[in-house]
N, C-alpha and C positions, 0 to 999 in steps of 0.2 A: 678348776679341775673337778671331775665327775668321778664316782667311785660307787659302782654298784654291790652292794653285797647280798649274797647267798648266803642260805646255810643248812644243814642236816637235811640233804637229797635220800639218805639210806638206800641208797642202789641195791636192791638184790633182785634177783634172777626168778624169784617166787612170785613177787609183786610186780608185772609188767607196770602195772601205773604211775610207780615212781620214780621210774624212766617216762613216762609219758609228761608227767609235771615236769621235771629237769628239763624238759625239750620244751616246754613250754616257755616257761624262764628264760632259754637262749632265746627265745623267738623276741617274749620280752622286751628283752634289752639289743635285740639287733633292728627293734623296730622304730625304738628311740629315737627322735628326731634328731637329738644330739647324744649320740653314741658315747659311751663312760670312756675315761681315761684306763682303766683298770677294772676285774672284775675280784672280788672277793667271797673266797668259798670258806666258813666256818667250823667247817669240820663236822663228822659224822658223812663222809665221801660217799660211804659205803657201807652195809649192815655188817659180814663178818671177816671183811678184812682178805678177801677173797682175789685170788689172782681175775677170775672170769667178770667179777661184780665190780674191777678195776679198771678191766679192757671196755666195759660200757661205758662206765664212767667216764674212761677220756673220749668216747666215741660223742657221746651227749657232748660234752663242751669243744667239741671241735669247730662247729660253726664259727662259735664265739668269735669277734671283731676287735675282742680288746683283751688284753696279757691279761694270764689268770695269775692270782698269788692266792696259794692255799696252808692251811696249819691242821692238825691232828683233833680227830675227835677221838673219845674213848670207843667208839665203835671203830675207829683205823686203826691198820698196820704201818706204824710208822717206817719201817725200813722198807715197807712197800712203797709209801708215796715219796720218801726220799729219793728212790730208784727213778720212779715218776716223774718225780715233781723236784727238780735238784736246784736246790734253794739259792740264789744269788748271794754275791758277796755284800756286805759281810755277815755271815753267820755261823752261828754255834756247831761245830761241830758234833755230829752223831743225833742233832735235834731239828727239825725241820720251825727251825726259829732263825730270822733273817732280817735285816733292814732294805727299804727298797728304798732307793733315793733318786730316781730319775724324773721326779716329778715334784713341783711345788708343795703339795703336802707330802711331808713323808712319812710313809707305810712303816711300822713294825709289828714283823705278824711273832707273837709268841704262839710255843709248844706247854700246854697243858696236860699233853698226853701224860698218864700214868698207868701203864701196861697191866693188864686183870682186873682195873680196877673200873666204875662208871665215872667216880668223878676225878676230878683235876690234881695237878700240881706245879704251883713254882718254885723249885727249890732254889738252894744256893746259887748256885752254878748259872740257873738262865737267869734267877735277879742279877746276877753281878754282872752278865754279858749286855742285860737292860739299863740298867746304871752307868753302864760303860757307852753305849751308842747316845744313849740320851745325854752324858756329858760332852760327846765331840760334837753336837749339836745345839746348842741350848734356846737358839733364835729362829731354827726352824719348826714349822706349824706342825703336827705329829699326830696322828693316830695311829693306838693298836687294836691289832685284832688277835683275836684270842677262841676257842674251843669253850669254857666255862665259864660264867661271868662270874666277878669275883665279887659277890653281894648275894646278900640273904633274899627268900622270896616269901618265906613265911609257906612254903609249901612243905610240909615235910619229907615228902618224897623227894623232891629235887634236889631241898636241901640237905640230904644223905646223900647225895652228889654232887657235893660243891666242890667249890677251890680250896686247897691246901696253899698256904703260904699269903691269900689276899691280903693280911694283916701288914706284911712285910711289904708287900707290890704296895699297901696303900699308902706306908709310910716313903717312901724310895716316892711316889709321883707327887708328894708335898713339895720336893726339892725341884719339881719340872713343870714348871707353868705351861710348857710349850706341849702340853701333852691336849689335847682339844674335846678328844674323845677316846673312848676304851670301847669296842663294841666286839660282839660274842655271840653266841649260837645255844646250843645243847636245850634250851628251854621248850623249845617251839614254838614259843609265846613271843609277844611284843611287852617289853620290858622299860623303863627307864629310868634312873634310880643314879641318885650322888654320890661319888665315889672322890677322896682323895680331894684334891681341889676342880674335879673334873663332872665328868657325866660317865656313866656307861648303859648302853642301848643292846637288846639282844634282838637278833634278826629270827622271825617268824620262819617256818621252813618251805622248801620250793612245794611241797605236797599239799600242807596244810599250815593254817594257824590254829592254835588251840589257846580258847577264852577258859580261863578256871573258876573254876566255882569257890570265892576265896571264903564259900562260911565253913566250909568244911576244910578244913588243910592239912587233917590228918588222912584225908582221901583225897585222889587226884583224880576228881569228876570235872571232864572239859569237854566245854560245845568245838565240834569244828566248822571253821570258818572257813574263809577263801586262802589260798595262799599267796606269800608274801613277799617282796624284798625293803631293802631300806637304799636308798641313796644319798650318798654324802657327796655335799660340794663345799668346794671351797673359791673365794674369792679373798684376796687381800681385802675389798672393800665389806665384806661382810663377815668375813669367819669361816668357820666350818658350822653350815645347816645340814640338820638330816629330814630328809621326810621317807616316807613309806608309802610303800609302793604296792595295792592289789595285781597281785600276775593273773592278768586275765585279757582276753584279747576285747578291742574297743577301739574306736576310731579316736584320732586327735581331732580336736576341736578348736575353732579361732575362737575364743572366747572376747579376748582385746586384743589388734590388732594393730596397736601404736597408736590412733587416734580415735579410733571409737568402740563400743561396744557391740558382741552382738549376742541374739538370743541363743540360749542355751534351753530346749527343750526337751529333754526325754522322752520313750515314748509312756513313760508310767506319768508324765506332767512335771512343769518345773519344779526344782528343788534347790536352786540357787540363787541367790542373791547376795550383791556383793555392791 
């Protein structure tokens, strides 16, 4: 199983170009020689939560080839994308937080939304609906996805927008081995970092990735880079692997071919060997 993920597109209507990266990204993953099982959008859909910044938004992902499952950023209107985006069974009522289970690894996308606010929360209510899916389960392979990663970054900025309640999430996934991966958005950054008995990864954004300048982290000085997604697969024979992924357009290449090698030459000169 393939599982492409996205995250913080900010669609607005001011900045035609982040509708032009978002269009990119579907090009992306529709060009993929093996097409994802599922696509994963991390929230921040949209800058201000806007009826017209919504209507793009579904227009950008219509190509798409493969079911979208999407969760709340602190820049969405949750009762917008609920209307949108109406969560499959089973899920939390009034929260765009849901288990998907049609496919060998199973998806739980949590709601971190907390309405006026930048950063996160899981309160009572969706831990104990988390707690509840992950007990009817306990042998199937699992990742969630989530709007805020629940972990420190030593940036002070972000970390005034962190997650509420992670202390709790991280006690609840000691009791769930079957949890593989925890991956997130809000950063804009590529992340990776130990959480619980697990991992959690934050996905770069469809626009840009942003490198921080970590001597200063009471200022948030960041190079930008190319933009990004991450792909997760899974095999029984291997686990769940992630790698990342530059959205940029490029030809595939035979590199090996089942029985022999072949040159990989750029036109800047080679830079591979393996």
């Amino acid at each position: 199983m393939q599982v492409v993920q996205f995250s913080d597109p900010h669609i607005d209507l001011r900045f035609p170009h982040r509708a032009a990266a978002l269009a990119r990204a579907v090009t992306h993953v529709n060009t993929m020689p093996a097409g994802p099982d599922a696509v994963l959008i991390t929230g921040d859909c949209v800058e201000h939560g806007h009826p017209d910044e919504y209507a793009l938004f579904q227009d950008l992902l219509r190509p798409l080839r493969a079911p979208v499952f999407i969760v709340p950023g602190n820049h969405d209107d949750r009762a917008a994308l609920l209307t949108l985006y109406p969560p499959p069974a089973p899920n939390l009522p009034g929260f765009l937080q849901y288990a998907v289970d049609d496919f060998p690894l199973r998806l739980i996308g949590l709601d971190t939304h907390r309405p006026g606010h930048g950063g996160g929360e899981l309160d009572g209510a969706r831990l104990d609906w988390l707690e509840a899916r992950l007990r009817e389960a306990p042998e199937r392979p699992t990742l969630l996805f989530m709007h805020h990663p629940p972990v420190r970054t030593g940036l002070h900025v972000m970390d005034g927008m962190d997650l509420r309640g992670r202390e709790a999430l991280c006690d609840l996934l000691l009791d769930h081995p079957q949890v593989l991966r925890v991956v997130a958005g809000h950063l804009h950054m590529s992340l990776t970092a130990g959480f619980a008995h697990t991992t959690v990864m934050t996905c770069p954004g469809t626009d840009a990735t942003l490198h921080p300048d970590l001597s200063r982290p009471a200022q948030l000085r960041v190079q930008r880079q190319p933009p990004m997604c991450l792909l997760h697969a899974w095999t029984p024979e291997t686990g769940l692997n992630s790698f990342t992924q530059v959205i940029a357009p490029a030809p595939w290449h035979p590199l090996f071919d089942g029985d022999r090698w072949h040159d990989f030459d750029p036109p800047h000169g080679p830079y591979l060997s393996l």
